[in-house]
C-alpha positions in Angstrom: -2.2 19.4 54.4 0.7 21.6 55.1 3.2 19.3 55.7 2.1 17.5 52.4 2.7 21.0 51.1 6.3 21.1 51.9 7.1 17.9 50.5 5.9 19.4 47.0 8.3 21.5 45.0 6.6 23.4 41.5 8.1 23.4 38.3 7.9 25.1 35.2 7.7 22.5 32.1 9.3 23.9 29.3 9.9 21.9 26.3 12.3 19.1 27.4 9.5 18.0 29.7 6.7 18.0 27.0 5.8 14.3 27.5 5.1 14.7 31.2 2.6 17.4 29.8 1.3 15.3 27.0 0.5 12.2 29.2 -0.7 14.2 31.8 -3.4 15.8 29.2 -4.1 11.6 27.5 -4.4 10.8 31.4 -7.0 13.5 31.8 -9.2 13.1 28.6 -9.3 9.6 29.6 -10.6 10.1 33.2 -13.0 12.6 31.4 -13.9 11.1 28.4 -13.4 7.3 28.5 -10.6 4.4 27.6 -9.2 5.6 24.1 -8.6 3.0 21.5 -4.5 1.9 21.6 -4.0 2.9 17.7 -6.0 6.3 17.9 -3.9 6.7 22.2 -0.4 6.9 20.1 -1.6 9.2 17.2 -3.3 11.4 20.0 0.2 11.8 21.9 2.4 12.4 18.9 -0.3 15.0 17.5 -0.2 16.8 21.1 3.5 16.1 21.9 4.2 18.0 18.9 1.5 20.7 19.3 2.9 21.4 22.8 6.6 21.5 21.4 5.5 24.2 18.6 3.0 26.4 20.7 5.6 26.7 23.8 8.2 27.4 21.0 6.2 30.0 20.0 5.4 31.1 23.7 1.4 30.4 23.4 1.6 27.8 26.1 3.2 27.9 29.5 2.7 25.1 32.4 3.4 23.8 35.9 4.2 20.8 37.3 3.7 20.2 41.0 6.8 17.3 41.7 6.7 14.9 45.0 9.4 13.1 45.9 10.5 11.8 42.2 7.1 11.8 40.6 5.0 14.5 38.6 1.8 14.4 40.3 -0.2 17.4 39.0 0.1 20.1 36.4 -1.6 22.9 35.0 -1.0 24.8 32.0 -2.5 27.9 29.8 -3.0 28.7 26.4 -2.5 32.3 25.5 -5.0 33.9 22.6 -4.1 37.1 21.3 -8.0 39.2 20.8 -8.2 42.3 18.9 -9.5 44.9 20.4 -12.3 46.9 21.3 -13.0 51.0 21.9 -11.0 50.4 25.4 -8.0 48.6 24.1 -6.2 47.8 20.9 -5.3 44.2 21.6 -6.2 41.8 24.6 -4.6 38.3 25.8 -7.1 35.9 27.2 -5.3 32.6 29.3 -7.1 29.5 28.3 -6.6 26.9 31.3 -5.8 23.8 30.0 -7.0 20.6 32.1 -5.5 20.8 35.5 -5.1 17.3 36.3 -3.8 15.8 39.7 -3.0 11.9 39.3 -6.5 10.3 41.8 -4.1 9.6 44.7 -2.6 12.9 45.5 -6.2 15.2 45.1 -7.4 17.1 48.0 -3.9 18.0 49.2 -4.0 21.5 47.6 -1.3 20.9 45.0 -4.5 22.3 42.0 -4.6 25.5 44.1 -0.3 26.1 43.9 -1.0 25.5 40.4 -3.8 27.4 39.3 -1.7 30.4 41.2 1.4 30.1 39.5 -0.7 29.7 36.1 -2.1 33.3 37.4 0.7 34.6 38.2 2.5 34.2 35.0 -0.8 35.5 33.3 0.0 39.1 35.2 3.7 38.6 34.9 2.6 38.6 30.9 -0.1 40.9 30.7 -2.5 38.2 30.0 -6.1 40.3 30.8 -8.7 37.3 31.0 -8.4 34.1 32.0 -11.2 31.6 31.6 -11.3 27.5 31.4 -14.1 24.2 31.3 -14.5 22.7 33.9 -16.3 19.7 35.7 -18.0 19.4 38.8 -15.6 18.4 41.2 -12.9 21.4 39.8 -15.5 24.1 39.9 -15.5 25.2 43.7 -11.3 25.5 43.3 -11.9 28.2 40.6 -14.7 30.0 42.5 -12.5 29.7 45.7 -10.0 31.6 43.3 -12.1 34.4 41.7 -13.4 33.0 38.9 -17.5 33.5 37.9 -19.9 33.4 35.3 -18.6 35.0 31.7 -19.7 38.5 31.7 -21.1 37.7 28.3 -22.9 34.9 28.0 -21.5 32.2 26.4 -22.4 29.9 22.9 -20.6 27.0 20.9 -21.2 25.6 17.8 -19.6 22.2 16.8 -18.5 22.5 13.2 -19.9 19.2 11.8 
C-alpha cells in the first residue's frame, strides 16, 4: 500500500475542475442508488455542475481529488453550513462530507483516508467546528478509524412530501 501511495498526488478541485466533481458525485449516487434514467442523468449533471460552480464561488464547498498517473480516481469534498449560535458561541460552521467516492478498482489502497484528512484539515485551517456525513456500510469503519462517532444529539429527519 505505500508504494501505491507514492504514485498518488492530491489535488484541490476548484472550479475549472467542477465536472471531475460532478461525475464523480452521478458515479456515486449511481453505485448507491441505482442506473438513472439518460434524460433525468443530463438534467442531474447540469443542475449539480452548476450548483458546485455557485457554492465554491461562494466558498461553501471545498474538495480533493486523489490523481494516479493521468486519471482522477477518488475525491472527497465538504459542504460548509454556517449555525447560529448557542450560550457558548455566537456562530458555528459545521463540514458536511459530501460522498467520498473512489472509482471500484483503486478501493482499499488508502487514497479515502488522504482524502478524508485533507477534507479535515481544511475544516481547521477554516475554523470549521463539526464535521459530520452519511454513510454506508463499507465507509463507516474509515470514519470511525478517523474519530468520528455517534451525534452527540440524537438525530431525526423528516422528508418533506
Amino acid at each position: 500500500m505505500a508504494k501505491e501511495r507514492q504514485k498518488i498526488e492530491i489535488r484541490r478541485i476548484d472550479i475549472k475542475d467542477v465536472e471531475v466533481l460532478t461525475k464523480f458525485r452521478l458515479d456515486y449516487l449511481e453505485e448507491m442508488q441505482g442506473i438513472m434514467d439518460k434524460n433525468y442523468k443530463e438534467v442531474l449533471y447540469s443542475e449539480l455542475n452548476n450548483h458546485f460552480k455557485s457554492e465554491m464561488a461562494q466558498d461553501r464547498v471545498f474538495a480533493f481529488m486523489a490523481v494516479k498517473g493521468e486519471s482522477s480516481v477518488s475525491f472527497g469534498a465538504m459542504v460548509i453550513k454556517k449555525i447560529p449560535g448557542d450560550s457558548a458561541k455566537p456562530v458555528y460552521l459545521e463540514g458536511d462530507i459530501l460522498n467520498m467516492y473512489t472509482i471500484p478498482g483503486e478501493r482499499r489502497k488508502g487514497m479515502s483516508s488522504l482524502i478524508l484528512q485533507e477534507l479535515i484539515n481544511e475544516a481547521k485551517r477554516r475554523g470549521i467546528n463539526k464535521i459530520s456525513l452519511h454513510t454506508s456500510k463499507d465507509g463507516e469503519k474509515l470514519y470511525r478509524k478517523f474519530g468520528f462517532s455517534e451525534p452527540v444529539y440524537p438525530v431525526l429527519e423528516y422528508i418533506v412530501p
